[in-house]
Structures are given as C-alpha cells and as structure tokens.
N, C-alpha and C positions, 0 to 999 in steps of 0.2 A: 443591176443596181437601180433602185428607186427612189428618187427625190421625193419624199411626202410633206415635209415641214421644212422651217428654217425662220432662226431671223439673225438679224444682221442690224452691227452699231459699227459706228464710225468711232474708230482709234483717235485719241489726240498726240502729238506728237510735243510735251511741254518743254523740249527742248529744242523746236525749231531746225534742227539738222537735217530732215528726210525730205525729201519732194515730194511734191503729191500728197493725195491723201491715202491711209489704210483702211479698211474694214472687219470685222472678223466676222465668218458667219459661222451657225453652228446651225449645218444641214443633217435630218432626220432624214436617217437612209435606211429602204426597205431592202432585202435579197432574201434569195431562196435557204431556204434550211438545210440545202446540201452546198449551199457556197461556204468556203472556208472564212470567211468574215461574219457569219451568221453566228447572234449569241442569243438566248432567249431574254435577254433584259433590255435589249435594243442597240443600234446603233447609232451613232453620233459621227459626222465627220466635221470639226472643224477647221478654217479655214482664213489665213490670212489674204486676204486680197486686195492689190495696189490700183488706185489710177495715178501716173504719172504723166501730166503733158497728153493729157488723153488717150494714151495707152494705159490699156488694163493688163492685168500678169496676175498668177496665184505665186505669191513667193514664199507660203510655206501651207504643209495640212497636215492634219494627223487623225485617226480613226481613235475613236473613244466608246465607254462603255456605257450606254447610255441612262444607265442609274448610278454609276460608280465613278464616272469620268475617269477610269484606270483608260493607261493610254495604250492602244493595241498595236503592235510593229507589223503594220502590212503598209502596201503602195500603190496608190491607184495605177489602174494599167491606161496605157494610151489613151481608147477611147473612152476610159469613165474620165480622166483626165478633161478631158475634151468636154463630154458632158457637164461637169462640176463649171469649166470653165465660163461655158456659154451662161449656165443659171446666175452663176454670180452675179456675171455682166448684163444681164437682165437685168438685174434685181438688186444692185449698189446701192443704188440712187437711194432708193426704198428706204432705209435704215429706219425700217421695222423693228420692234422692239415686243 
C-alpha cells in the first residue's frame, strides 16, 4: 500500500463536547492489481484523526471507491495501520485543502 495524495480539513466540533481537535483526511492509496483492495477506479481511504492533549489516535477509517465514494468493508492490517498513522501525524498540522 501507497500513500500518493491526500488532503486533510479540520472538523469543527459546534457543539463544544469533544477534546481536542479532529481532522479528516482522505488518503489516495496506490496497491498492486493482485491485492484484494485493488479496483480500477481508484482507491480512497478515509480517515478520522484526533489530537487530544497532544496525543494523536486514528478513531475511525474506511476504504472508498475512489470515483463512487461506495464504501468498501476491509481493515487495515497492523503495519498499514501504522503506516496511515505515522502520515497523518505528519501532516495534521497541514489542513491542506
């Protein structure tokens, strides 16, 4: 799995109840034609991401079709987990558009 694109906005929260602030991102993921996540229109993974108190966390993602936004039911494994992780928290701050 291949991080190629992404951007990323800051959530507002209008009713003041959450900690922290959220992000969402929506990472352009490249993989191989025989991985089972592979579709010819593209893939999308979106991505909620918190910083609380200066801890960061992914507390939720979901795989999408990247012309359709239909939503695909797979789950990142460990290390893309990990991977997605580390990008975010690069790239929070960013809230590229």
């Amino acid at each position: 799995m291949k991080i190629t694109g992404y951007t990323v906005e800051e959530l507002h929260d209008p009713t003041g109840i959450l900690d922290g602030t959220r992000y969402e991102f929506f990472l352009q993921i490249e993989v191989p034609e025989e991985d089972e996540l592979f579709t010819e229109n593209g893939l999308l993974l979106r991505v909620i991401f918190a910083d609380v108190n200066q801890s960061q966390s992914i507390l939720h993602y979901e795989f999408m079709e990247r012309n359709s936004h239909a939503i695909l039911d797979f789950a990142l494994e460990q290390d893309e987990e990990a991977l997605v992780f580390d990008f975010c928290r690069q790239h929070y701050h960013e809230k590229k558009e």
